[in-house]
C-alpha positions as CSV (number, residue, x, y, z in Angstrom):
1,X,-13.4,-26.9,4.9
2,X,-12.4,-28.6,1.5
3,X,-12.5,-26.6,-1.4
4,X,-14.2,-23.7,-4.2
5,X,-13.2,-23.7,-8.1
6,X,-13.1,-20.5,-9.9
7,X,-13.6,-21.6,-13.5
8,X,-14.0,-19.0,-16.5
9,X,-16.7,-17.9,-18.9
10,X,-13.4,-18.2,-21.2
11,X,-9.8,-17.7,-21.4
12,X,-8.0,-15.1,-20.4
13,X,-10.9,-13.6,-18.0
14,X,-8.4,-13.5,-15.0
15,X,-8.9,-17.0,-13.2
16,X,-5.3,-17.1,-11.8
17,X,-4.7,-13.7,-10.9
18,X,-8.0,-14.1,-8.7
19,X,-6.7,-17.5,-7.6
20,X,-3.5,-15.9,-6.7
21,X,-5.2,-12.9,-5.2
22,X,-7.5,-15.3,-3.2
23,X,-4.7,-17.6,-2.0
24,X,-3.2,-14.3,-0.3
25,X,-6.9,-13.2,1.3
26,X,-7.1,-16.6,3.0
27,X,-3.3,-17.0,4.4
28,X,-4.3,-13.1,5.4
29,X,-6.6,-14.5,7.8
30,X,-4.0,-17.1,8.9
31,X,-5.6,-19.9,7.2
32,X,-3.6,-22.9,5.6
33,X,-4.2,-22.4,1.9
34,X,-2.7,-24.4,-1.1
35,X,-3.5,-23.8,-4.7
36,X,-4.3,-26.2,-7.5
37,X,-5.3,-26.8,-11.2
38,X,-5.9,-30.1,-12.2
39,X,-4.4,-29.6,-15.7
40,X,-2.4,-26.6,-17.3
41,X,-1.3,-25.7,-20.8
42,X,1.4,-23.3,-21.2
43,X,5.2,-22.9,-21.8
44,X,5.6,-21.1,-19.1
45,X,6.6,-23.6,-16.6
46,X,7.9,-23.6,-12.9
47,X,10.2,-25.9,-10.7
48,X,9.8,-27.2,-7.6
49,X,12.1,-27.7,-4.7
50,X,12.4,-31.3,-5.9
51,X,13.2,-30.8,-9.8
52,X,9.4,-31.2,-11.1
53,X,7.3,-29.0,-13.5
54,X,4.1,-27.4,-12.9
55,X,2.7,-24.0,-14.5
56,X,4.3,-20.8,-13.7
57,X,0.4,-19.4,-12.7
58,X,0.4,-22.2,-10.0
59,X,3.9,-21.3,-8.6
60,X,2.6,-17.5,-8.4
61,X,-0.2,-19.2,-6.4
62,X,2.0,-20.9,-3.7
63,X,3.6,-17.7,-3.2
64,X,0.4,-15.9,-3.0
65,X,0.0,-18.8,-0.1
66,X,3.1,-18.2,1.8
67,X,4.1,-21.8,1.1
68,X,6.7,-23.7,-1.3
69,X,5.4,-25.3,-4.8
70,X,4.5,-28.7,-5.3
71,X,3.8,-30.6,-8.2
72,X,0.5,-31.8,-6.3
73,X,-0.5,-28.1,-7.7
74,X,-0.8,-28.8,-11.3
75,X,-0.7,-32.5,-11.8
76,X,-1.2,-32.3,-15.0
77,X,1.0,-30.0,-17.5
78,X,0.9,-29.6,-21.2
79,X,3.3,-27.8,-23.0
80,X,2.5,-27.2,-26.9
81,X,5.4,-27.8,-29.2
82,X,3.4,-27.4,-32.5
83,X,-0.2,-26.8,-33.7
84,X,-0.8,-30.0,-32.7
85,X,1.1,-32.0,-30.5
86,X,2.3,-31.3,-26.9
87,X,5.1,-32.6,-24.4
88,X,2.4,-34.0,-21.6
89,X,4.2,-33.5,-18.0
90,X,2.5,-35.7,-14.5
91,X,2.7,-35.6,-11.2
92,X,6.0,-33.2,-12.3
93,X,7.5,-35.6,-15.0
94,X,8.1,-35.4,-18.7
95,X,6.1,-38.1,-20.2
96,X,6.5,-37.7,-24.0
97,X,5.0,-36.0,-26.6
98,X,1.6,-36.7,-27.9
99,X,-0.7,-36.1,-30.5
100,X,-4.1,-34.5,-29.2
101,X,-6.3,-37.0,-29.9
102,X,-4.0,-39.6,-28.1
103,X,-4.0,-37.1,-25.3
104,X,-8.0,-37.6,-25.9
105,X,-7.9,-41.1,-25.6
106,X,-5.7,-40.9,-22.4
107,X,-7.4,-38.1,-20.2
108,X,-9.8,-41.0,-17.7
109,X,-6.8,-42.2,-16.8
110,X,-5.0,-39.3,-15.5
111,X,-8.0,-38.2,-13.8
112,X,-7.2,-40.6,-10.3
113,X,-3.9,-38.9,-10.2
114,X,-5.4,-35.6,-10.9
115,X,-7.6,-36.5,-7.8
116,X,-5.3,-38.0,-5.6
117,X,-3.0,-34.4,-5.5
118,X,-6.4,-32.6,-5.1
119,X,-7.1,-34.8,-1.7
120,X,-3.2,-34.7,-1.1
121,X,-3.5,-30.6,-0.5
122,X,-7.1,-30.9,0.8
123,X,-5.5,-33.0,3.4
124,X,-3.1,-30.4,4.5
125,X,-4.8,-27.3,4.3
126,X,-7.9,-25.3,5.8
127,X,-9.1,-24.8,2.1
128,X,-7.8,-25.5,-1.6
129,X,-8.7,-22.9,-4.0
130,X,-8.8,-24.5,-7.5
131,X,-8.1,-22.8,-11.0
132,X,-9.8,-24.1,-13.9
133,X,-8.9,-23.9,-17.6
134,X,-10.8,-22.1,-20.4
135,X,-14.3,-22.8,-19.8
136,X,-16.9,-25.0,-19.1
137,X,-19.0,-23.9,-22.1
138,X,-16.7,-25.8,-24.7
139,X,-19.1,-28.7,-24.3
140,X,-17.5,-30.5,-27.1
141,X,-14.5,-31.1,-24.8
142,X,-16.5,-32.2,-21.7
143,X,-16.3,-36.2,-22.3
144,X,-13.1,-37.1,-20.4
145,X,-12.9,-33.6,-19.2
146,X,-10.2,-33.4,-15.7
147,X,-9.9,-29.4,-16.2
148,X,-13.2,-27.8,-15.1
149,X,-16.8,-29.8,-14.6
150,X,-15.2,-33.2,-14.8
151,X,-12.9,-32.4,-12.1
152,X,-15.6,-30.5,-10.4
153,X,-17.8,-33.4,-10.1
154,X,-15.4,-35.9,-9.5
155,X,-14.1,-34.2,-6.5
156,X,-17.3,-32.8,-5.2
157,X,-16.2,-29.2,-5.7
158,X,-18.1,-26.5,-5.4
159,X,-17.8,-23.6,-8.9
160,X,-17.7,-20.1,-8.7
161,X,-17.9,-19.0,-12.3
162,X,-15.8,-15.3,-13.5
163,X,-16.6,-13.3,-16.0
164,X,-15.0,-10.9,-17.9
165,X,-16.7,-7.5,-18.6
166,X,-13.8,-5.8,-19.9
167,X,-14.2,-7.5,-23.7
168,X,-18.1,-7.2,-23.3
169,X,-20.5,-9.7,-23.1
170,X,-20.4,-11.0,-20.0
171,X,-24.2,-11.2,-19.2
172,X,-24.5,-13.2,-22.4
173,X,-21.1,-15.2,-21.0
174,X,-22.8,-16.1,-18.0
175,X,-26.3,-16.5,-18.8
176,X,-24.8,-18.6,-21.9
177,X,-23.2,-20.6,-20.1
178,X,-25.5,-22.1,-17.9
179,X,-28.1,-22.7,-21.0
180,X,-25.5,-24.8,-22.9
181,X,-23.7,-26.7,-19.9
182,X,-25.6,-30.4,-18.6
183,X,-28.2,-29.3,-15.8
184,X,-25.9,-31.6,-13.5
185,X,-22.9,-28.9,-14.5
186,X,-25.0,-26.1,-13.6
187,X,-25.7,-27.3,-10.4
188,X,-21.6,-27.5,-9.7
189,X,-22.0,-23.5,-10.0
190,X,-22.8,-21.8,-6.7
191,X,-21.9,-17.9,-7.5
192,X,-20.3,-16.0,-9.9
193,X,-17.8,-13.0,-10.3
194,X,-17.3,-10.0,-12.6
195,X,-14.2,-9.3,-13.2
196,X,-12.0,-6.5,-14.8
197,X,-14.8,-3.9,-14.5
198,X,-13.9,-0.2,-15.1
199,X,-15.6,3.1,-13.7
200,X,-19.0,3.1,-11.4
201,X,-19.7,-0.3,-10.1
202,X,-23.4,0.9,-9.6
203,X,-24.2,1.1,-13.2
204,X,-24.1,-2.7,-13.4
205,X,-26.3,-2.9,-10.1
206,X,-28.9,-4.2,-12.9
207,X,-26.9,-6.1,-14.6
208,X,-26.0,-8.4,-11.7
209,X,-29.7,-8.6,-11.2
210,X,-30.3,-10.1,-14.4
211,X,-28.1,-12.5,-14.5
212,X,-29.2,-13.5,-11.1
213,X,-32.9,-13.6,-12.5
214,X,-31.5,-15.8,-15.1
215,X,-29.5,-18.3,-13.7
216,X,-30.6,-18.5,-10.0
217,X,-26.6,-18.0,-9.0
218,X,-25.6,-15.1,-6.2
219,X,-23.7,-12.5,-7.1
220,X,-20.4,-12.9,-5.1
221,X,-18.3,-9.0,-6.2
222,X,-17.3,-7.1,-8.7
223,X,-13.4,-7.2,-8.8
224,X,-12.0,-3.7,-10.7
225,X,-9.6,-3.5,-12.9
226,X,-6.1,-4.6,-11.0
227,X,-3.4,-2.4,-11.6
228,X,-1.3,-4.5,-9.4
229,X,-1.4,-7.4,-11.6
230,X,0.8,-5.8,-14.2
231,X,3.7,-6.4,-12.1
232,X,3.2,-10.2,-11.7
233,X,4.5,-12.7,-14.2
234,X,2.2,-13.4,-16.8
235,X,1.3,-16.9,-17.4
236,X,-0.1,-16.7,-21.2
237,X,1.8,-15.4,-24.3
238,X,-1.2,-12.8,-24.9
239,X,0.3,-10.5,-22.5
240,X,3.4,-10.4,-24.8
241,X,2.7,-7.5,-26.5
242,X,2.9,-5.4,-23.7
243,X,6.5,-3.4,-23.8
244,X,8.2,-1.1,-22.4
245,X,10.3,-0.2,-25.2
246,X,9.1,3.8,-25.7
247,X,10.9,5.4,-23.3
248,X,14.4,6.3,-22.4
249,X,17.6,4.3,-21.7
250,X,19.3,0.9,-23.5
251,X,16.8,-0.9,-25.5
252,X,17.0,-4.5,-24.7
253,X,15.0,-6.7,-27.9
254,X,13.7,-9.7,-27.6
255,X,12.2,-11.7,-30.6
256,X,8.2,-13.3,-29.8
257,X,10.0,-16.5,-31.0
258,X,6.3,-19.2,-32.0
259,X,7.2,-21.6,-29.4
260,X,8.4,-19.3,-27.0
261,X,8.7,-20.5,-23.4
262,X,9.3,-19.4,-19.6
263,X,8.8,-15.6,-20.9
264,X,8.8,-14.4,-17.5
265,X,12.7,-14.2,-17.8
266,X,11.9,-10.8,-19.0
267,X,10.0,-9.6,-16.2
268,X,12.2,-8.1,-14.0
269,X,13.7,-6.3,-17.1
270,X,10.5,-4.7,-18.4
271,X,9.8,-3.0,-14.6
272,X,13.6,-1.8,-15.1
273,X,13.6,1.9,-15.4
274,X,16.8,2.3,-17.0
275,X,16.4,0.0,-20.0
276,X,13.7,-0.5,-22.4
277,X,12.6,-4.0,-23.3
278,X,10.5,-4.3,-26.8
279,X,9.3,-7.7,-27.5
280,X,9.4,-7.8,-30.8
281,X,6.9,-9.4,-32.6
282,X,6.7,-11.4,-36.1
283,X,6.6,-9.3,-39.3
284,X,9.0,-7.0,-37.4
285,X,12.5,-6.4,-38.2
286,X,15.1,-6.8,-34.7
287,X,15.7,-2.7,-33.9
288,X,18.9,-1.6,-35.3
289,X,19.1,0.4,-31.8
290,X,19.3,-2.4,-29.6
291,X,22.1,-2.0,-27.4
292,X,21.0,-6.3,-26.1
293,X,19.5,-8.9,-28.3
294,X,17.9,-12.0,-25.8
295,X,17.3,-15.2,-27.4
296,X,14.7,-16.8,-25.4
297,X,13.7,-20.3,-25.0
298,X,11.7,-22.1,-26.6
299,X,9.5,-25.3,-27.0
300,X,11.2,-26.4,-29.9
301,X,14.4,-25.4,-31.1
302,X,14.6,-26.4,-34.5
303,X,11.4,-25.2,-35.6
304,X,11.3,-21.9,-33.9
305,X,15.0,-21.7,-35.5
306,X,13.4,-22.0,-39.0
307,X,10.8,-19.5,-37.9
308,X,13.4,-17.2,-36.7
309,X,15.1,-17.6,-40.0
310,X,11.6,-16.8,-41.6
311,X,11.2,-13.6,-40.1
312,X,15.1,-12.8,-41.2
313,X,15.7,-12.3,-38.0
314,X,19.2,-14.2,-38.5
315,X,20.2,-11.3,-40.8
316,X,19.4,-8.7,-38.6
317,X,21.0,-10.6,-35.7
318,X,24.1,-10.9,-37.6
319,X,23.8,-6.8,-38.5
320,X,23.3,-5.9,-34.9
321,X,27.0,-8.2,-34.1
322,X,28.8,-6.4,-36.5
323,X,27.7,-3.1,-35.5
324,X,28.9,-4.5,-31.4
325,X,25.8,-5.1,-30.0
326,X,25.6,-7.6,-27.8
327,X,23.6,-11.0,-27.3
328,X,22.6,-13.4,-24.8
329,X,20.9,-16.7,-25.5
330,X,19.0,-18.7,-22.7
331,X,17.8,-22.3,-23.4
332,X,16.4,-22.7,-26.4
333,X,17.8,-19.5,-27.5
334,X,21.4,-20.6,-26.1
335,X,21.3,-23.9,-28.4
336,X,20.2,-21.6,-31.5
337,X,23.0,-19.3,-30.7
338,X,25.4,-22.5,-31.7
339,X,27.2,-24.5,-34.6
340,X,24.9,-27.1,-34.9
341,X,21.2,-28.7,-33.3
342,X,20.5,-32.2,-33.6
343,X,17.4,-33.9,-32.7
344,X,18.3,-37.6,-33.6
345,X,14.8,-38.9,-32.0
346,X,12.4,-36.3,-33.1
347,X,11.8,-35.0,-29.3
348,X,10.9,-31.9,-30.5
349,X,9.8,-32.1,-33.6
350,X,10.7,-34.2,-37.0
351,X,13.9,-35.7,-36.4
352,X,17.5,-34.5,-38.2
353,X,20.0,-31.9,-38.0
354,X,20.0,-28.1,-38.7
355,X,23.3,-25.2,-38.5
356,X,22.8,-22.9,-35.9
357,X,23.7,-19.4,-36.0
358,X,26.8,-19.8,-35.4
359,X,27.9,-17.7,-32.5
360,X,28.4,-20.0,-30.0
361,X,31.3,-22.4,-30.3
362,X,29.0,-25.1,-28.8
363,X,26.9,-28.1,-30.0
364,X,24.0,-29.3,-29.3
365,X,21.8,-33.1,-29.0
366,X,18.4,-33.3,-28.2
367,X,17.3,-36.0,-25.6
368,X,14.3,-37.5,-24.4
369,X,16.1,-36.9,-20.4
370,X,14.8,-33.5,-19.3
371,X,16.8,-31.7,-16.7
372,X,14.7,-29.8,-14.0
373,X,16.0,-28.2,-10.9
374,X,17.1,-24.9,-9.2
375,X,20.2,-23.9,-9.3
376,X,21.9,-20.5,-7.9
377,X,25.6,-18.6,-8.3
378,X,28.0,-15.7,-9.9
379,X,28.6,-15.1,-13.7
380,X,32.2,-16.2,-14.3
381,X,33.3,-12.5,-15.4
382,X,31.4,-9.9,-12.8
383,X,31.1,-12.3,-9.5
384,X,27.1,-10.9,-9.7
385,X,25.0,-13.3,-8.4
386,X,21.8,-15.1,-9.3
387,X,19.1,-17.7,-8.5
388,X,17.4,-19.7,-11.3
389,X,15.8,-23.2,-12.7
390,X,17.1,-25.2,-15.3
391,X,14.5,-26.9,-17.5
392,X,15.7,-28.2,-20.8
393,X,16.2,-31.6,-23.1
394,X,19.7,-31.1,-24.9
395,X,23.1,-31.9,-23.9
396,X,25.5,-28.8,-25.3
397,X,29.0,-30.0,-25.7
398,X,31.2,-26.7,-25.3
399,X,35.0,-26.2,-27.3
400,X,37.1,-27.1,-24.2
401,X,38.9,-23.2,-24.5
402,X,35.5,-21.4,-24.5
403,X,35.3,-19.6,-21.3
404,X,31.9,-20.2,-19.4
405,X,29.0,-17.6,-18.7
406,X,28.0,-19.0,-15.2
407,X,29.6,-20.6,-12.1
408,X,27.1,-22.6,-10.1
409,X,27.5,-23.0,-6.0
410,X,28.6,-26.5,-6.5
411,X,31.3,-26.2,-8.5
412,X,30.1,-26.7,-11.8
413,X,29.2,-24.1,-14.7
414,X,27.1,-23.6,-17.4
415,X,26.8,-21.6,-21.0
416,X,29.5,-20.0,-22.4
417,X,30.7,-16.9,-24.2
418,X,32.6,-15.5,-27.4
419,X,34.1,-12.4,-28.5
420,X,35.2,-11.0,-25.2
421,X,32.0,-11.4,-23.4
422,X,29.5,-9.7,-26.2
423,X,27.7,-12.9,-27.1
424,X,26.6,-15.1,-24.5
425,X,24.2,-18.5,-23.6
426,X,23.2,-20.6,-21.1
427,X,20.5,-23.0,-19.6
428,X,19.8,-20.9,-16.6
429,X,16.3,-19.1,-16.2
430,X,15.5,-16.3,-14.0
431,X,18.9,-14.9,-14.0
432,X,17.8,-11.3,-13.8
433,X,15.1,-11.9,-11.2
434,X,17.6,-11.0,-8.1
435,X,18.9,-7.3,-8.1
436,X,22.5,-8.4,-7.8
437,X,22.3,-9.6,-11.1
438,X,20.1,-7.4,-12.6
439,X,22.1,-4.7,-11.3
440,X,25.0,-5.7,-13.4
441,X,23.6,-6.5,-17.0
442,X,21.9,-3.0,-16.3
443,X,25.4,-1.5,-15.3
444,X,26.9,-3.1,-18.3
445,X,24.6,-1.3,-20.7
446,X,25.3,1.7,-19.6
447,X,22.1,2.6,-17.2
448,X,21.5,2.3,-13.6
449,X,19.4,-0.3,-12.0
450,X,16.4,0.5,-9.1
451,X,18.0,-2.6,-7.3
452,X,14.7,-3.9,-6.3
453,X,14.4,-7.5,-5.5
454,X,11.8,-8.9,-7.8
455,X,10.1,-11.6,-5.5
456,X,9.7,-8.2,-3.5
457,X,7.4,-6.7,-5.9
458,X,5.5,-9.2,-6.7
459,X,4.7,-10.0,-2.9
460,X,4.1,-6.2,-2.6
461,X,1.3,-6.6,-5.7
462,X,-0.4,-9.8,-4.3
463,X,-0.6,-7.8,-0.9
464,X,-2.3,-5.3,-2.7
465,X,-4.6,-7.7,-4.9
466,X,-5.9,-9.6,-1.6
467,X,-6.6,-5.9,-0.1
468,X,-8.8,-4.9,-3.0
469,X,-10.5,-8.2,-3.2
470,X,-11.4,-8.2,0.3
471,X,-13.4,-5.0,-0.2
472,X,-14.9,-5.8,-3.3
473,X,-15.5,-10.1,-3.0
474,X,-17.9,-11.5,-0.3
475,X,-15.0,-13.5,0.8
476,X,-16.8,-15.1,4.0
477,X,-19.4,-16.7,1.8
478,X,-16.8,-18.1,-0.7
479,X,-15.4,-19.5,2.8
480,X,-19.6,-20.6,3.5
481,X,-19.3,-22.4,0.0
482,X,-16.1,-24.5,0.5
483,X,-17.2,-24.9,4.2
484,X,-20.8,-26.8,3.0
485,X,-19.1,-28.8,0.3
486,X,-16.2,-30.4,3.0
């Protein structure tokens, strides 16, 4: 076999949950599956065994495989820091930050190294199944294109096209987009998909038909709405604004900072039946009721501090301190929680030197030198364990009496904390994904945990997802597809 390319009649129509659910079907069946998506935007990033970055969707993937992440997955990252530039990430590396136009300009050249991973995993597997990004119907971004029909054609691979019939449309979607892609495009497309569909699938019997009648492609399902995929991590900050903060128990607050980044930190907390987590969004005042204000990281620190500032979220911050709540910084959120940020070289952003909040006896440098790896161990006070990533570009110097919020297995440590433990930072991500940990902060707030193990659930929700898809998807033709293209 070689490969088969979902790609989108948009964004946001479920391409990497189907991916994901897709990758699980096909190790199901005790085939060698690896996932891949030749280029990524999105802050929410992932890190390999071996310290590199690829998007958190494609990490999900190699789960949903039964195998470790690679950077071969995503090859290609960007991460937006502004409205218009983006830190651009290969093969795993940081390589700068670039305008988009110069990203433009640059694109033919990353696509032999997008290629190369593709044939790297084709190479090792029974079959790659391959995520594309948006959709193939922005036709003013298909010169240069490495992230749907480019690729496609490139590599030879063979496109099943999804579309979404939850926000309506969709026969236009597809029908629309075969009339405005090249006829050489169209050609890529050997199927398509409806996805998201709610109540009596035979109601759209005619639908399929037409679109069928119109574009000459086979219908190949219609996936239902999937439940399941609520308890996955969410790739794209759309799904932000679903909360859990209506119910009973500590209410945990987090502010939708406008760079935020590697918001899956808050996953495990938001399934957490003894605490409420509100992700609070801008125009919204930080909950005078929250017993735990998270800082979370962020893209760009000094910006998102000034946007912070904007929403006067630094006033309420400094309300909810006095009145004992308590707060915990991670990356980004960690350096804002401090006496100063400096970004000498403009890394993030234009270059100087801002105040932070304040709460943190710490400083902080920005650096061109991004660190990248996992890293596991106990917070310093409660001995509660935890497995995470670091991936930041500051060095924090720490005052030398500050006591630190994490000890690491190797002997080192990381953050720090003030005022007898109620404010707190570090550079560590996914500290609450393990129940140990999780078990703790929850314990500390005065609720009990459900001590589930987080990679459990999600394994338990792609296990569903690949059940439901193998009733509703003609899975052996998708294998028939990818077979005829090897």
């Amino acid at each position: 076999m070689a490969g088969v390319m979902l790609q989108g009649t948009g964004s946001d129509v479920g391409k990497s949950v189907l991916v994901a659910g897709l990758c699980r079907v096909f190790a199901n069946r005790g085939l060698s599956v690896r996932p891949f998506k030749p280029q990524n935007m999105s802050n929410n990033a992932a890190v390999t065994a071996d310290g590199g970055e690829i998007g958190r969707a494609q990490a999900l993937q190699a789960i949903a495989a039964r195998i470790p992440a690679s950077v071969d997955m995503n090859p290609v990252l960007l991460k937006p820091q502004s409205d218009r530039t983006s830190q651009l990430v290969v093969c795993g590396k940081a390589q700068g930050t670039m305008r988009a136009g110069d990203y433009w300009r640059r694109k033919p050249e990353l696509l032999p190294q997008v290629l190369a991973a593709y044939h790297r995993l084709r190479g090792e597997a029974d079959i790659v199944v391959v995520e594309g990004a948006g959709s193939p119907a922005e036709i003013n971004l298909r010169r240069g294109d490495i992230a749907n029909m480019g690729f496609a054609r490139a590599g030879g691979v063979p496109v099943v096209l999804v579309g979404d019939i939850d926000r309506g449309g969709v026969i236009a979607a597809l029908v629309g987009t075969q009339a405005v892609i090249d006829p050489a495009d169209a050609a890529m497309i050997r199927g398509f998909l409806i996805n998201k569909f709610r109540g009596d699938v035979s109601l759209f019997d005619d639908g399929l038909s037409a679109i069928t009648a119109r574009t000459g492609w086979r219908s190949l399902g219609v996936v239902p709405w999937l439940a399941d995929a609520a308890r996955l991590p969410a790739e794209d900050a759309v799904a932000l604004g679903r909360d859990t903060g209506d119910g009973a128990g500590p209410l945990i607050a987090v502010p939708m900072l406008s760079r935020i980044a590697n918001f899956d930190d808050f996953d495990a907390l938001a399934h957490e039946p003894g605490v409420r987590l509100a992700m609070i969004p801008p125009g919204q005042p930080l909950p005078g009721d929250a017993a735990l204000v998270i800082l979370p990281g962020t893209k760009a620190t000094i910006p998102d501090l000034a946007f912070l500032r904007a929403q006067g979220w630094d006033v309420d911050l400094a309300a909810h301190v006095r009145r004992g709540g308590r707060v915990l910084g991670i990356c980004g959120g960690y350096q804002m929680l401090g006496n100063t940020i400096a970004d000498p070289n403009g890394i993030e952003g234009e270059p100087g030197s801002v105040a932070g909040l304040g709460l943190l006896p710490i400083d902080t440098v920005i650096h061109a030198d991004k660190r990248t790896r996992p890293i596991s161990g106990r917070f310093a006070d409660a001995e509660a364990r935890f497995t995470g990533y670091e991936i930041h570009a500051g060095v924090t110097t720490v005052e030398s009496s500050a006591p630190p919020l994490l000890r690491f297995d190797d002997g080192t440590h990381d953050g720090t904390t003030a005022r007898d433990g109620q404010i707190g930072g570090c550079y560590v991500h996914g500290l609450f994904d393990q129940p140990e940990a999780r078990t703790w902060l929850v314990a500390s707030l005065g609720a009990v945990s459900d001590g589930l193990d987080r990679r459990e659930t999600i394994d338990a929700a792609l296990d569903a997802i690949a059940l439901q898809l193998e009733r509703v998807v003609d899975v052996d033709a998708l294998l028939t597809i990818a077979k005829d293209a090897g």
